[in-house]
C-alpha positions as CSV (number, residue, x, y, z in Angstrom):
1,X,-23.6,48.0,-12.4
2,X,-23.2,49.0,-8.4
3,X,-26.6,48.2,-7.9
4,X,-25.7,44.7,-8.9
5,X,-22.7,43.8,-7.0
6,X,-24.6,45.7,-4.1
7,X,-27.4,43.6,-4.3
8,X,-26.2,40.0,-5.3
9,X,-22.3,40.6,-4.8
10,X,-22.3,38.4,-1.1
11,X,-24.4,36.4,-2.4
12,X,-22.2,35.0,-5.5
13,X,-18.8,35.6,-3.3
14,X,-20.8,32.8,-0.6
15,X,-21.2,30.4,-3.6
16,X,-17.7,31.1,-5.0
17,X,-16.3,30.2,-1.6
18,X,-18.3,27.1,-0.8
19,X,-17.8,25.3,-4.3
20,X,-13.7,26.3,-3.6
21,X,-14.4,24.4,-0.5
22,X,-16.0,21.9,-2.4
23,X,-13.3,21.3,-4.2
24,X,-10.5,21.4,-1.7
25,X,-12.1,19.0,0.6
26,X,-12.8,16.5,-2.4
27,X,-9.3,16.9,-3.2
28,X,-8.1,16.2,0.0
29,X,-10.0,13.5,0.9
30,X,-9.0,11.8,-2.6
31,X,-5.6,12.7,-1.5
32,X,-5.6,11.3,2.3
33,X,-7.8,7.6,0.4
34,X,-4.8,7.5,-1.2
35,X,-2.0,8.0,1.3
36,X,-4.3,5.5,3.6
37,X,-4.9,2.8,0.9
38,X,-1.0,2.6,-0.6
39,X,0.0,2.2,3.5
40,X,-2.7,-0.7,3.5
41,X,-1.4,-2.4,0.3
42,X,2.3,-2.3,1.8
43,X,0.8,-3.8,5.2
44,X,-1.6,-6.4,3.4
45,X,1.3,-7.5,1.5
46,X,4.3,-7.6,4.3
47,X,1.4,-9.7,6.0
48,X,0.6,-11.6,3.2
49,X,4.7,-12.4,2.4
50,X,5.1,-13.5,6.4
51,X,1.9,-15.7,5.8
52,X,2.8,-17.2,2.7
53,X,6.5,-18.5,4.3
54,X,4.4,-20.1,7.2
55,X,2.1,-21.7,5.7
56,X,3.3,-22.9,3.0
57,X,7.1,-24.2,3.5
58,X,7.0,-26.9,1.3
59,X,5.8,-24.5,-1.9
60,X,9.1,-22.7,-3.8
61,X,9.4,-20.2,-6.0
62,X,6.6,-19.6,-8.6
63,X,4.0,-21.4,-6.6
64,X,4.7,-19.5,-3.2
65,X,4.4,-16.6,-5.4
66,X,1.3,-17.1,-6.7
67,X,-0.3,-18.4,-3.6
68,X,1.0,-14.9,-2.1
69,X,-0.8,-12.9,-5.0
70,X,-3.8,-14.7,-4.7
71,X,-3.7,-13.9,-0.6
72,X,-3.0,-10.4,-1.6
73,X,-5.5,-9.6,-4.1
74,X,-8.4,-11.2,-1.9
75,X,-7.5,-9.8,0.8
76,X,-7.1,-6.3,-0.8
77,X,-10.9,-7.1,-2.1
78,X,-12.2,-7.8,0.8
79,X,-11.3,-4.2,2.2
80,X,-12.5,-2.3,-1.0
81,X,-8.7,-1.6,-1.8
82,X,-8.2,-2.0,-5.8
83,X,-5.1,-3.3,-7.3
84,X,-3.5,-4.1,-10.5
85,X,-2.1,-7.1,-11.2
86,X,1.7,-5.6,-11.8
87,X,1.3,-3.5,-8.5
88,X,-0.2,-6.3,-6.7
89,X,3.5,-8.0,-7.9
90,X,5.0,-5.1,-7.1
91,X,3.9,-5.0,-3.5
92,X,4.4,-8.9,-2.9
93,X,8.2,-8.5,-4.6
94,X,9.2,-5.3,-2.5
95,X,7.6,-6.9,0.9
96,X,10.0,-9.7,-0.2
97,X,12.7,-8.2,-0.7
98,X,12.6,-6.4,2.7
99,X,11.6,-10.3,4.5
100,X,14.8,-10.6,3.2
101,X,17.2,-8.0,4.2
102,X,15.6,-8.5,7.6
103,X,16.1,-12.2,7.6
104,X,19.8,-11.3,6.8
105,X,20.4,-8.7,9.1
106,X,18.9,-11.1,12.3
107,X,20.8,-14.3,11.0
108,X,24.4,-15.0,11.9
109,X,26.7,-16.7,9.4
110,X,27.5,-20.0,9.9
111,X,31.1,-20.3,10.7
112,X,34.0,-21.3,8.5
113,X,34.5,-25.0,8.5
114,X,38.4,-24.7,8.7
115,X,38.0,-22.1,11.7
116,X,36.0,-25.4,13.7
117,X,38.4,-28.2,12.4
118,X,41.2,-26.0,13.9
């Protein structure tokens, strides 16, 4: 039994560590596709929202929407990013809602009409 791991114990500890490193580095680089293609989808889709209020100002509601989704999911093709159709939504309602909040935040109210008749 010593003359085995003598002879062929480096030998299976070198394979043992390289398929662990195998494994980490797949693991990893699933991980970091990941990180990098959910940060893609959230910029595709703020693009695609600022777009989509541009170009098409005389569209409301479910038609901007869907003009929006369409933008998104080609555009999200043409990088090799795949999406569902419900986070594809997602994305498109969340980059929205943030238009929004900004668009609030920069806009002033109007002023009360009895403070201007005064």
């Amino acid at each position: 039994m010593q003359a085995f791991f003598a002879m062929y114990g480096m030998p299976i500890l070198y394979a043992v560590i390289t398929a662990a490193a195998g494994a980490a580095a797949t693991w990893i680089g699933k991980a970091y596709n990941k990180w990098v293609n959910s940060r893609e989808k959230r910029a595709v889709a703020k693009t695609v929202v600022m777009a989509t209020e541009q170009i098409y100002k005389d569209l409301h509601g479910e038609e901007k929407y869907n003009k929006a989704l369409q933008a998104l999911a080609e555009m999200l093709a043409q990088k090799g990013i795949p999406v569902t159709e419900l986070e594809a939504r997602m994305l498109i309602e969340a980059a929205v809602g943030e238009f929004n909040r900004v668009f609030d935040e920069t806009v002033e109210p109007l002023p009360d009409v009895s403070d201007v008749l005064e």
